[in-house]
C-alpha positions in Angstrom: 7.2 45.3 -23.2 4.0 44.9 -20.9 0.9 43.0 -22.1 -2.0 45.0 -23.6 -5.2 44.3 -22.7 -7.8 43.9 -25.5 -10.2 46.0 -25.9 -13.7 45.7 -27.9 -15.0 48.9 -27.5 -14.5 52.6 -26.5 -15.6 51.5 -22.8 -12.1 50.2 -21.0 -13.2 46.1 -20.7 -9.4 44.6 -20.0 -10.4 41.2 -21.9 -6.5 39.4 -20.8 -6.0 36.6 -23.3 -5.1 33.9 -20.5 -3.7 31.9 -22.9 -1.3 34.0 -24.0 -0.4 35.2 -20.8 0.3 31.6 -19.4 2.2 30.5 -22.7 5.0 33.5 -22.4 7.4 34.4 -19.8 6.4 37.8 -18.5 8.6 40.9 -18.7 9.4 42.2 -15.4 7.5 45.4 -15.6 3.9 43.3 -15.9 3.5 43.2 -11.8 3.9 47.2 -12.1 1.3 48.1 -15.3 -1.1 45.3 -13.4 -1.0 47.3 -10.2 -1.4 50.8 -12.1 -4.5 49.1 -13.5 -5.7 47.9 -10.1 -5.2 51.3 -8.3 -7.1 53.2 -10.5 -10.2 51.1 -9.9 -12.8 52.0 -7.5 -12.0 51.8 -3.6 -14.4 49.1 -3.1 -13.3 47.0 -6.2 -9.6 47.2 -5.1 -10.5 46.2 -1.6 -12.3 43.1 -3.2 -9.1 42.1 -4.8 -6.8 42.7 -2.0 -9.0 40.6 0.2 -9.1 38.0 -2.5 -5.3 38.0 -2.6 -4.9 37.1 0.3 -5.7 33.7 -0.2 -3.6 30.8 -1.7 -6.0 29.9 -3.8 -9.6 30.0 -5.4 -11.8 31.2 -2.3 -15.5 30.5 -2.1 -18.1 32.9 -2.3 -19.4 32.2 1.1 -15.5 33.3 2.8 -16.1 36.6 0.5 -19.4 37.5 1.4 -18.0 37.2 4.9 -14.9 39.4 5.0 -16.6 42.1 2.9 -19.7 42.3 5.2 -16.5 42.7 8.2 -15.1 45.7 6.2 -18.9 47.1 5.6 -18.9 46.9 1.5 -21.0 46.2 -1.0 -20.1 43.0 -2.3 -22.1 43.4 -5.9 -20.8 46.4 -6.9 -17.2 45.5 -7.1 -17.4 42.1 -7.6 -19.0 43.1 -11.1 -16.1 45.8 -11.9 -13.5 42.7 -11.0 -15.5 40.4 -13.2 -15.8 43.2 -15.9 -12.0 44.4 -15.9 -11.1 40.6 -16.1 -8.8 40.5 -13.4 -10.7 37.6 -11.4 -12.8 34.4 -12.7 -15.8 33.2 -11.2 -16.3 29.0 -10.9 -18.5 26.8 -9.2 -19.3 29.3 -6.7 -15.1 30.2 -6.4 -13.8 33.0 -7.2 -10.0 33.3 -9.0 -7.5 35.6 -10.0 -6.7 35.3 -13.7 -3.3 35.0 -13.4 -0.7 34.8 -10.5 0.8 38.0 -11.3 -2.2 39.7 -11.2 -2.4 38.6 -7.5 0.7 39.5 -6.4 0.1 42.8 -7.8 -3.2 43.6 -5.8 -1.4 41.7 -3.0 1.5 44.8 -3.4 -1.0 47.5 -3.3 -1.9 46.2 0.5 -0.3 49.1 2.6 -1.7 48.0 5.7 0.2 45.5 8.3 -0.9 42.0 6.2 0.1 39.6 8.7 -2.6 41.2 11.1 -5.4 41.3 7.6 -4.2 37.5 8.0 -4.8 37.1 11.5 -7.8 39.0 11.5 -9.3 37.2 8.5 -8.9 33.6 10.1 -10.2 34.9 13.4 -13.2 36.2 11.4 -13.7 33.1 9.6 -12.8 30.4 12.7 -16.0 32.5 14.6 -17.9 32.0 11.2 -17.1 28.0 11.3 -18.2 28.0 15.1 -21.7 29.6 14.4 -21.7 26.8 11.4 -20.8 24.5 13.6 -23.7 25.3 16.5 -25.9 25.2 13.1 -24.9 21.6 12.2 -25.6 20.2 15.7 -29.4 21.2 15.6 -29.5 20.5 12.5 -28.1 16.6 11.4 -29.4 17.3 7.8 -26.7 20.5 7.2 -23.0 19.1 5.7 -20.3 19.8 7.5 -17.8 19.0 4.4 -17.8 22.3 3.4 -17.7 23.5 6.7 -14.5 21.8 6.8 -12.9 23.3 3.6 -13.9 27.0 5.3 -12.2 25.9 8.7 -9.4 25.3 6.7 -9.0 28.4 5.0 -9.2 29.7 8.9 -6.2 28.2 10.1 -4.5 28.7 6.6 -5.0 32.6 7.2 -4.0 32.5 10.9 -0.6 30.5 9.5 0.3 33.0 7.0 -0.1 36.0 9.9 3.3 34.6 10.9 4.5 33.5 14.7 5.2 36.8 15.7 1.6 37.4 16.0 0.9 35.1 18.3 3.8 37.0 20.7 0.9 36.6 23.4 1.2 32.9 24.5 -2.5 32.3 24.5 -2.8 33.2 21.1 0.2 31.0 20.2 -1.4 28.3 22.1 -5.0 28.6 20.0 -3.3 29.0 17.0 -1.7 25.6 17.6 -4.9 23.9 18.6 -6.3 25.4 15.3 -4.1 23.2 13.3 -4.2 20.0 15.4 -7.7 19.7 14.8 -7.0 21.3 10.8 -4.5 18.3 11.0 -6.9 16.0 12.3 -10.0 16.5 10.2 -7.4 16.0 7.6 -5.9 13.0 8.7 -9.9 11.4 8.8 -9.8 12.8 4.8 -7.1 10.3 4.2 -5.4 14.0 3.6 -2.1 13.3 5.2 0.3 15.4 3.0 -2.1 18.5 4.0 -2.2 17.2 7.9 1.4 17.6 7.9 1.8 20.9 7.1 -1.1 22.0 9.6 1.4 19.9 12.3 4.5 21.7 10.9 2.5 25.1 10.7 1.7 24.4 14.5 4.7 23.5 16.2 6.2 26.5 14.7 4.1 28.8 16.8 4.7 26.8 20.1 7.0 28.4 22.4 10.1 27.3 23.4 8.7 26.3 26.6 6.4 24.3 24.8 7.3 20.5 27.0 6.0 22.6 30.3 3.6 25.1 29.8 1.5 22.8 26.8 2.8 19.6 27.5 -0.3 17.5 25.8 -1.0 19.5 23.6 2.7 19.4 22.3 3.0 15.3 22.7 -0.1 15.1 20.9 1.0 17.3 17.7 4.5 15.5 17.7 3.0 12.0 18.0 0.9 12.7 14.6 3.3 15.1 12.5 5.5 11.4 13.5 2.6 9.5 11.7 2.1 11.9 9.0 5.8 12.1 8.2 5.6 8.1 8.0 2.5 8.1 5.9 4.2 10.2 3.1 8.0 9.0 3.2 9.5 12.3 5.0 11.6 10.5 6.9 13.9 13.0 8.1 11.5 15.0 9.5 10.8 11.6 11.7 13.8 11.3 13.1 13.7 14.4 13.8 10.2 14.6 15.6 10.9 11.4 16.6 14.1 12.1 18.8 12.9 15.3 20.2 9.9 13.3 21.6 12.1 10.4 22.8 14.1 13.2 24.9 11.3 15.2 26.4 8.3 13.0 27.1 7.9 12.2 30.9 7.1 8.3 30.6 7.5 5.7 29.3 3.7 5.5 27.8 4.1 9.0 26.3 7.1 7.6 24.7 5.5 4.5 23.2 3.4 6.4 19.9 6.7 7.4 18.7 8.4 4.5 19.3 6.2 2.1 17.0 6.1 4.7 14.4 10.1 4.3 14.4 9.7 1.0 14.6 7.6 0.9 11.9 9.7 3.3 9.8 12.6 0.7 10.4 11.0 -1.9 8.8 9.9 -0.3 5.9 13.6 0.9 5.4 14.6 -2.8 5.2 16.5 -2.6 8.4 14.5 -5.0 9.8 17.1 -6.2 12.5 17.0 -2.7 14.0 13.0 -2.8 14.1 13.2 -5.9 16.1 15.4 -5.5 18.5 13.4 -2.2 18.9 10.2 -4.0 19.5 12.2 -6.4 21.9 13.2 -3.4 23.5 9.7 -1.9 24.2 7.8 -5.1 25.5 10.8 -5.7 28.0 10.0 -2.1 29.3 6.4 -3.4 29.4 7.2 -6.4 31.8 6.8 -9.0 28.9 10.3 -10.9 27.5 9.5 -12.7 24.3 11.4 -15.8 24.2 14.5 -16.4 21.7 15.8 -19.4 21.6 12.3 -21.5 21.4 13.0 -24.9 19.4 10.4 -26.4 16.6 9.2 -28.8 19.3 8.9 -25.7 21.9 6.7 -24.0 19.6 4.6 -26.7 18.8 3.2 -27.8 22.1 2.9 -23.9 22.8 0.9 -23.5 19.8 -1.2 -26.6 21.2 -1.5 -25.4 24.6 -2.9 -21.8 22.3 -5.0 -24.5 20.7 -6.6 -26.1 23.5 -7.9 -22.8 25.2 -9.2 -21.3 21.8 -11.0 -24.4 21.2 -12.9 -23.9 24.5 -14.8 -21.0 22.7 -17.2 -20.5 19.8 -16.7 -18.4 17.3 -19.7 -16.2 18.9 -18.2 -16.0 22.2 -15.0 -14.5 20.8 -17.3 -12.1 18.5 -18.4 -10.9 22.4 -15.5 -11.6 24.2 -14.1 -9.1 27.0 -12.4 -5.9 26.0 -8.9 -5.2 27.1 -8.5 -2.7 29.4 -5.3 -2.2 30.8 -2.9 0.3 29.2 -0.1 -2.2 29.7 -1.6 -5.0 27.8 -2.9 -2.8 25.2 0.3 -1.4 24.6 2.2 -4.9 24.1 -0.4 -5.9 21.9 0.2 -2.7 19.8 4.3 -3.8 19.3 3.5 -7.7 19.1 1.4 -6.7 15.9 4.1 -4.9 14.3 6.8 -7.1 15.6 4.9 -10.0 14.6 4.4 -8.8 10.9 8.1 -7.8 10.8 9.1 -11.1 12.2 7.0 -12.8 9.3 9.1 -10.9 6.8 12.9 -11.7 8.0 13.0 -14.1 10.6 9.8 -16.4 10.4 11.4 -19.1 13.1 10.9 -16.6 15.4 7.1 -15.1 14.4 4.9 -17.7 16.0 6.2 -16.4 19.2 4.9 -13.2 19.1 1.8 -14.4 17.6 1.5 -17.0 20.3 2.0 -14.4 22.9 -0.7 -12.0 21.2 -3.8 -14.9 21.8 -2.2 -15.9 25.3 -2.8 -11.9 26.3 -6.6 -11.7 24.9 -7.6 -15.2 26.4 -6.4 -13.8 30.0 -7.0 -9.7 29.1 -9.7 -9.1 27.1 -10.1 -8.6 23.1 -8.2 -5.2 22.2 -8.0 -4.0 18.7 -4.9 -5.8 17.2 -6.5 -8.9 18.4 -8.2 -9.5 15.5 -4.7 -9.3 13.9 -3.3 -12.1 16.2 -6.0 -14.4 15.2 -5.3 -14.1 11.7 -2.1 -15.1 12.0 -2.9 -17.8 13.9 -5.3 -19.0 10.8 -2.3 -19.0 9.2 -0.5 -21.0 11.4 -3.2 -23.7 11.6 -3.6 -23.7 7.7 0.3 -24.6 7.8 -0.1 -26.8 10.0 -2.5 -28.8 7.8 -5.6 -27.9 9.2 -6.9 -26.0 6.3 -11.1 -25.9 8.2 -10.0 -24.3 11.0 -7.6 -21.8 9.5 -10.4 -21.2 7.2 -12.8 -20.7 10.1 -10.5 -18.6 11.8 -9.6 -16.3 8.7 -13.3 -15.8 8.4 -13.7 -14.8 12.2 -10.8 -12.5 12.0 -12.6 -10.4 9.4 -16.1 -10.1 11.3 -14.3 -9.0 14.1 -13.2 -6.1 12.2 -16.4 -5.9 10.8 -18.0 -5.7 14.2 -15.8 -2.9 15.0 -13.6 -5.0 17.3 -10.9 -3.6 15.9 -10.3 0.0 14.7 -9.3 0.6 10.7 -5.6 1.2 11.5 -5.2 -2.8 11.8 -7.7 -3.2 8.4 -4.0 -3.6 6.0 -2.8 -6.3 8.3 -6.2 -7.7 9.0 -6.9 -8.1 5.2 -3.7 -9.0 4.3 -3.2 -11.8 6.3 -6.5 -12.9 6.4 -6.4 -13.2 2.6 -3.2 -15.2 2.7 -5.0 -18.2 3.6 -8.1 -17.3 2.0 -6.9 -17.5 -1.0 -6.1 -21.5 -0.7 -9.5 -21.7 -0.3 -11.5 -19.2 -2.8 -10.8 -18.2 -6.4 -7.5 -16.1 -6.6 -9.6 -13.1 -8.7 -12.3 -12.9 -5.7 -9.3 -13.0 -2.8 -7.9 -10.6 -5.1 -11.5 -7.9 -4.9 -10.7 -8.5 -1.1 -7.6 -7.2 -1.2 -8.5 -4.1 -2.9 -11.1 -3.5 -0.1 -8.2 -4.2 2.4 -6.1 -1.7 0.5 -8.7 1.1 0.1 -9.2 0.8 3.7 -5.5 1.0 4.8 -4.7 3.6 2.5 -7.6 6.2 4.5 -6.2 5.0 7.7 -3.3 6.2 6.7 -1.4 2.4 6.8 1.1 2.9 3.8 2.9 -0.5 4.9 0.1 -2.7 4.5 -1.9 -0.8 1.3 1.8 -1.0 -0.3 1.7 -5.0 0.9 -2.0 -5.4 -0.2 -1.0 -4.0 -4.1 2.0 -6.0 -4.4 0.0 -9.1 -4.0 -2.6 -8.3 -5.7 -0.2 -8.1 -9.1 1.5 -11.1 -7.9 -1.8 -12.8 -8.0 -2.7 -11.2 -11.5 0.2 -12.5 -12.9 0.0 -16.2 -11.3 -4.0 -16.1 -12.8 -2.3 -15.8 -16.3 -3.5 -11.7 -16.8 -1.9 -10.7 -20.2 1.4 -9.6 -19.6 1.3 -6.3 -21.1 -1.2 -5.2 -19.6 0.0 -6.6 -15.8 3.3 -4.3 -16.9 0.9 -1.1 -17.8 0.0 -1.1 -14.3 3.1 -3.2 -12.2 6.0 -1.1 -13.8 3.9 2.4 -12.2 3.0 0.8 -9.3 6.5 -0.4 -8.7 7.8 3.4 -9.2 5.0 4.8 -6.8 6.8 2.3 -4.0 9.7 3.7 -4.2 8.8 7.2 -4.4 7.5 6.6 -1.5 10.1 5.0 0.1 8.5 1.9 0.4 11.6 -0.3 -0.6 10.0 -3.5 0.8 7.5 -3.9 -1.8 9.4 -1.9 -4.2 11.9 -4.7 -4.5 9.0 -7.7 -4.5 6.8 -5.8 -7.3 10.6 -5.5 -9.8 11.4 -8.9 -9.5 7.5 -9.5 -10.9 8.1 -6.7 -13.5 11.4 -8.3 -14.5 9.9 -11.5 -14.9 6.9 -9.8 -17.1 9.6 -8.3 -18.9 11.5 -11.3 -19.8 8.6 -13.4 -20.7 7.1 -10.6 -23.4 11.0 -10.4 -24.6 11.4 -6.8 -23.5 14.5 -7.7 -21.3 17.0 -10.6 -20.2 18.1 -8.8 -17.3 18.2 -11.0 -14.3 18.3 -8.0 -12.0 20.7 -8.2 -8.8 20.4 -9.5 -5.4 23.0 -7.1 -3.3 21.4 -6.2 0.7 18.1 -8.0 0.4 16.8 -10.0 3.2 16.1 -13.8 2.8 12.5 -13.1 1.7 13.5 -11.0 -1.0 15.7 -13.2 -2.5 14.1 -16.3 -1.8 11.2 -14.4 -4.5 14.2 -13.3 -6.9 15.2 -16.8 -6.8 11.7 -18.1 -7.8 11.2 -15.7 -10.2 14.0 -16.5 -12.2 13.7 -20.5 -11.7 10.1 -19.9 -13.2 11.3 -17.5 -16.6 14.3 -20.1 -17.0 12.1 -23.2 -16.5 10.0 -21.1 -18.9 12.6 -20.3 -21.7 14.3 -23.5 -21.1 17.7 -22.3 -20.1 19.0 -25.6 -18.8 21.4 -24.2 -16.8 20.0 -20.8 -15.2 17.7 -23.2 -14.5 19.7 -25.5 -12.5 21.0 -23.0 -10.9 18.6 -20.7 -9.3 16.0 -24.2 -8.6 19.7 -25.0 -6.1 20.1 -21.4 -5.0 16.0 -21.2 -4.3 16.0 -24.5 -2.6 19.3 -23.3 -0.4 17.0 -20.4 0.5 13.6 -22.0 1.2 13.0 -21.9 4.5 9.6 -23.2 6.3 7.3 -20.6 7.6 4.9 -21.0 10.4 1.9 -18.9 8.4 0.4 -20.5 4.9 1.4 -18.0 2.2 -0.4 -17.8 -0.9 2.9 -17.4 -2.9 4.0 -21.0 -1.7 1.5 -22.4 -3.7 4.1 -21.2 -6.5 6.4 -22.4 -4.9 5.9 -25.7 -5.0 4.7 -25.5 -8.5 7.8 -23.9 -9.7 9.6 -26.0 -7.9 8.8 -29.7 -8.1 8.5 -28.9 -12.1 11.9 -27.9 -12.6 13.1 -30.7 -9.8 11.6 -33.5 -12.3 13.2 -31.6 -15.1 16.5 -31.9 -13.3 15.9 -35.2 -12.4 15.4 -36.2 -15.8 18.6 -34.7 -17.1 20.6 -35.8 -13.6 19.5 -38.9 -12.4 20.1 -37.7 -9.1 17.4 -39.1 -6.4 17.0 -35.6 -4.4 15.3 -34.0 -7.2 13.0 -36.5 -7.6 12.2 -36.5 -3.9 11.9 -32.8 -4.2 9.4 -32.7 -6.5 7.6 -35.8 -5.2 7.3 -33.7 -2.2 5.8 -30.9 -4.4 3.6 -33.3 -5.8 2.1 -34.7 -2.6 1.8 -30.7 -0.7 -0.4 -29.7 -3.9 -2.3 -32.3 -3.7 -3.5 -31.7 -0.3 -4.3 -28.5 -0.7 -6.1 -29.6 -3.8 -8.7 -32.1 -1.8 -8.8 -29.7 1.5 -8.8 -26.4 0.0 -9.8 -25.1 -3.5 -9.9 -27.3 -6.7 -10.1 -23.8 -8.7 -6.7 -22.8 -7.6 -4.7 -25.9 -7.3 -6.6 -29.0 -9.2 -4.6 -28.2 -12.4 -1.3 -28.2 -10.8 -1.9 -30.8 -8.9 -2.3 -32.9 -12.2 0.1 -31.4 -13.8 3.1 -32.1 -10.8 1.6 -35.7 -10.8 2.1 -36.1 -14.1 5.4 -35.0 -14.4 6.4 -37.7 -11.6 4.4 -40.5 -13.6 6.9 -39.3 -16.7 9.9 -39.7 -14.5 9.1 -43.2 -13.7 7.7 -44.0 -17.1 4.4 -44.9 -15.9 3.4 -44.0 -19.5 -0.2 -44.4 -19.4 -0.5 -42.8 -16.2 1.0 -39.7 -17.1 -0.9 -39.6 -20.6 -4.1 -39.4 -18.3 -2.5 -36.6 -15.8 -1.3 -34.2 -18.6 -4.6 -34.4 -20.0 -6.5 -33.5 -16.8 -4.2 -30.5 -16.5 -5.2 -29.4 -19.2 -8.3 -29.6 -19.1 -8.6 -28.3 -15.3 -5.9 -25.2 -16.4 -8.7 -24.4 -19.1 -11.8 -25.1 -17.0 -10.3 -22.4 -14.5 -9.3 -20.1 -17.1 -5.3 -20.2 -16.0 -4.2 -19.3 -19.7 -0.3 -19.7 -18.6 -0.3 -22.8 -16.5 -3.0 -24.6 -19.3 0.5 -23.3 -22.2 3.0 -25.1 -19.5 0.9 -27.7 -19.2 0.7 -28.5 -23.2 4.3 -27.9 -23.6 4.9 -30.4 -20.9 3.3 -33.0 -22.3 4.6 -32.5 -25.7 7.6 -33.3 -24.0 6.5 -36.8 -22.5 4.7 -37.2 -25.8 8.2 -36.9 -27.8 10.3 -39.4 -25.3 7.6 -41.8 -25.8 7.9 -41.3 -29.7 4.5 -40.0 -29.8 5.7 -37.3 -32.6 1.9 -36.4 -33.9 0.9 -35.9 -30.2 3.9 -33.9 -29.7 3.8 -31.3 -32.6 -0.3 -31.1 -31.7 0.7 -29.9 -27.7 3.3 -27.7 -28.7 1.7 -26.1 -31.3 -1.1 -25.3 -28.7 1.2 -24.4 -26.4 2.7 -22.0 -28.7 -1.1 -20.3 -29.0 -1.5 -20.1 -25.3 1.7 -18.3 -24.8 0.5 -16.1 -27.3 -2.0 -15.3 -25.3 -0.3 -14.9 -22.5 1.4 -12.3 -23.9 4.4 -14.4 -23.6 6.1 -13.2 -27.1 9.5 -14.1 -26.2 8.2 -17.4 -25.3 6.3 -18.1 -28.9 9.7 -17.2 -30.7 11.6 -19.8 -28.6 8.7 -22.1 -29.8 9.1 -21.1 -32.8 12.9 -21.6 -32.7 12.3 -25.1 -31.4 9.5 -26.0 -33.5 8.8 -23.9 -37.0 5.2 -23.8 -37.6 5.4 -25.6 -40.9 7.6 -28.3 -40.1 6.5 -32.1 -40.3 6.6 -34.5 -37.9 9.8 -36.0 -39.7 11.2 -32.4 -38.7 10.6 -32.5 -35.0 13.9 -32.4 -32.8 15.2 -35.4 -31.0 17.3 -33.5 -28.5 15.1 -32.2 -25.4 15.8 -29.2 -22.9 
């Protein structure tokens, strides 16, 4: 049975109730009784809505005024019948249908060839943006947003006329310019789902002489639908771009856009060994042979020979250093950046060498764009190397370079990312965390999915390490975990669960301990921490013991200071006294004696806000080993009192139930029950529920003192 119109009075009004319409399925006959009631409108009023179907969507007054001056109506006329009958809607200067099937029933009524109405609509409208577009350049105080949104209805028209109107290859040839540059002015929108479909719409009216006839213009399309494609995890469509474009480019250079994108893609499909034998692959074609086989010592006095020349200059003679001009050199320092980054994730013996190579090419060459990105890593390496003022200072350059548009907004993720690796040894963890949102708001418009995935992961790694309540770090982890791997971001994907897991455990929603199957050392050097921390945590003696072995078997020294070696060694010398304790045996205690002193120093030579409480807290735990009693009754206290000074809610609860700990060995039982049952409150707090109940296993809240267990975890 069709749908009745409503009707309030003896004149024919169609009133459609929307609502109903949209909350029934329609009978088949509706598309036929809506084009009855179309056709027996005026001439003019049908035209309107055939024009207006046309279009995908809402279309703006200004695109109607313009087709229906081209067909010589009267716009007023019957745009008031369309309005009146109901069958359109009028908003914020757009015009609607009411309901799809009212569309595709003017749309049916077309009898005319509708891929040339297409064609000549877009033409129509593209001469209209031109006009607009002589306008804007007299004028600098007309928009050219909006001017954009019209261009794109253009090129949308001209796609839906179909390749077989562009049978003359001219036309095809425009018609494929019109969506590079759709594509682009997308692309500069941060709009890359809609840039690819401009790229795919494109290519299909190229001809199949394409690599001849239109050879730039072709390379050009394919190099960005690749990028695109990457951006927004279609990645068979970029191996398939990818190895059409590896076949029919000319050179070498035209070959290289593709080649990093792949590379790229590689590494964010955790096949990382691929990537770098890729990027190996590309600088040997380049004339440069990164070594292999360097030893610690090798890289050491390289990094001092680095050293040496980069002291020669101020910080304001590398802010107006050279620029790099030779297509070569620029090249290589396009793959060193990725490789170097990739190299940082799986192999990070081998990163300083590209990093090394990276300065060595702007000292000789000139400053190009990813040298800004070099130069933070190199902060990094200094900080590791222990010294923190320099890394500090070169951090801090790294950033106004970017700032000083030395470097474009593509390298912005890796710039900020890096760069607030070691900054935040030396700032507050919330402000290095405000620059990381800016680092991640500007890779995400450039299009940099890598490093905006990289720069959110840390950024609720840091949340949780500043003692964030936990339910609210899983509101916004567990999504952000899921939009990673939608996305096909697997990388960060893995990092952000093993944080979500731990949440989980803490707050009691889960014991899982999650699995470990194909991930690089990186990932499960993190799973490995993560579930020493929740065990040290819940006092499972013997998880415990067993991931602090399996994390120290997987530590491995990097070359670049990391903010999440700060935990670390936090985790990890407080669960190597706690196994010293129970053992005896002397390589915990050297372990976490090491922690100690490495805390310490970064304590006194970077930020007290970050590490002063931990650094007490480590020291006190040694004193407790050695039953310097006094000693450690002083350190648990400034722990304490520093983890609460710098508002660090979860490390101020470990650092009570610690010392209730050393307080009950030394028979201290009122000081015992008074630090666990703060403890207990902090947790609380924390959000750590699951943690309060094993408190409250351990230590009922009205028990006496008499009460208090003699048997410790």
């Amino acid at each position: 049975m069709a749908l009745q119109p409503i009707t309030n009075s003896p004149m024919v009004c169609r009133i459609w109730d929307e609502e109903q319409i949209m909350s029934r399925e329609l009978p088949d006959d509706v598309a036929s009784f809506f084009s009855r009631c179309i056709s027996s409108l005026p001439q003019d009023a049908r035209m309107l809505l055939q024009i207006l179907s046309c279009f995908s969507g809402p279309v703006h007054y200004r695109v109607v005024e313009l087709l229906v001056d081209k067909l010589k109506l009267t716009l007023a006329d019957p745009m008031n019948v369309a309005l009146d009958e109901g069958f359109i809607t009028k908003h914020n200067e757009e015009y609607a249908f009411a309901h799809d099937r009212i569309k595709e029933a003017a749309y049916s009524t077309i009898t005319d060839n509708r891929a040339l109405l297409h064609f000549s609509y877009g033409l129509e409208l593209i001469k209209a943006y031109n006009e607009r577009s002589d306008e804007i350049k007299f004028d600098r105080s007309l928009s050219p947003i909006k001017d954009d949104k019209l261009f794109f209805t253009a090129v949308g028209q001209l796609n839906l006329a179909g390749p077989l109107i562009g049978a003359d290859a001219q036309i095809s040839n425009d018609i494929s310019e019109y969506n590079l540059v759709a594509a682009k002015k997308a692309m500069a929108m941060s709009d890359f789902s809609s840039a690819a479909k401009f790229l795919n719409n494109g290519m299909v009216f190229l001809k199949d002489d394409c690599w001849v006839i239109s050879y730039n213009l072709t390379l050009e399309m394919f190099e960005l639908a690749a990028k695109c494609s990457l951006v927004i995890g279609d990645f068979d469509n970029l191996t398939k771009i990818s190895n059409i474009v590896l076949e029919k480019a000319l050179c070498l250079k035209d070959r290289l856009g593709v080649s990093i994108v792949v590379m790229t893609s590689l590494a964010y499909s955790r096949k990382m060994s691929d990537a770098i034998t890729m990027g190996h692959s590309i600088l040997s074609q380049l004339g440069i042979e990164l070594a292999t086989n360097l030893t610690t010592s090798d890289i050491q006095s390289r990094f001092k020979q680095v050293q040496s020349k980069l002291n020669e200059l101020s910080d304001q003679a590398l802010m107006n250093y050279k620029e790099m001009t030779e297509t070569r050199h620029l090249t290589a320092m396009k793959v060193l950046a990725k490789l170097q980054f990739i190299l940082y994730q799986v192999n990070r013996s081998k990163q300083p060498v590209a990093t090394l190579e990276m300065i060595n090419l702007t000292i000789q060459h000139g400053m190009s764009p990813e040298g800004p990105c070099g130069l933070a890593f190199y902060a990094g390496m200094l900080g590791k190397m222990g010294e923190m003022r320099e890394a500090y200072r070169f951090a801090k350059l790294s950033k106004k370079l970017l700032d000083a548009g030395k470097s474009n907004r593509s390298q912005a993720g890796e710039i900020f990312f890096i760069t607030s690796e070691v900054l935040s040894f030396f700032e507050p963890l919330l402000t290095v965390n405000e620059y990381r949102s800016q680092g991640e708001a500007m890779a995400s418009a450039a299009g940099d999915v890598n490093f905006a995935c990289l720069l959110i992961m840390m950024q609720y790694a840091t949340k949780l390490y500043s003692g964030i309540h936990i339910s609210s770090w899983l509101a916004e982890g567990i999504p952000a975990a899921r939009y990673m791997k939608r996305i096909k971001h697997m990388s960060s994907y893995i990092y952000l669960s093993h944080g979500n897991q731990t949440a989980a455990i803490l707050c009691g929603k889960t014991d899982n301990a999650g699995t470990i199957e194909d991930l690089t050392n990186t990932h499960m050097l993190t799973f490995y921490t993560q579930r020493m921390f929740t065990s040290l945590v819940m006092n499972t003696y013997d998880r415990m013991k067993h991931y602090t072995e399996k994390f120290f078997e997987t530590k491995e020294d990097a070359w670049v200071l990391l903010s999440v070696e700060s935990r670390h060694e936090f985790y990890g010398g407080l669960a190597s006294f706690r196994l010293y304790r129970s053992t005896g045996e002397a390589v915990w205690l050297e372990r976490g004696t090491r922690a100690k002193s490495i805390m310490k120093f970064w304590a006194q030579n970077g930020s007290l806000w970050n590490f002063e409480h931990m650094s007490y807290l480590l020291e006190a735990e040694e004193h407790y080993c050695l039953a310097h009693l006094s000693e450690a009754q002083v350190a648990y206290s400034n722990a304490i009192q520093a983890a609460k000074v710098h508002k660090y809610v979860n490390d101020e609860a470990l650092a009570y139930e610690c010392a209730g700990y050393f307080y009950l060995t030394a028979s201290m039982k009122a000081e015992a029950l008074e630090h666990f049952i703060y403890a207990r409150n902090k947790y609380r707090e924390w959000g750590a529920h699951a943690k309060v109940n094993k408190l409250f296993e351990f230590l009922p809240e009205t028990c006496s003192v008499d009460d208090l267990p003699s048997v410790l975890p």
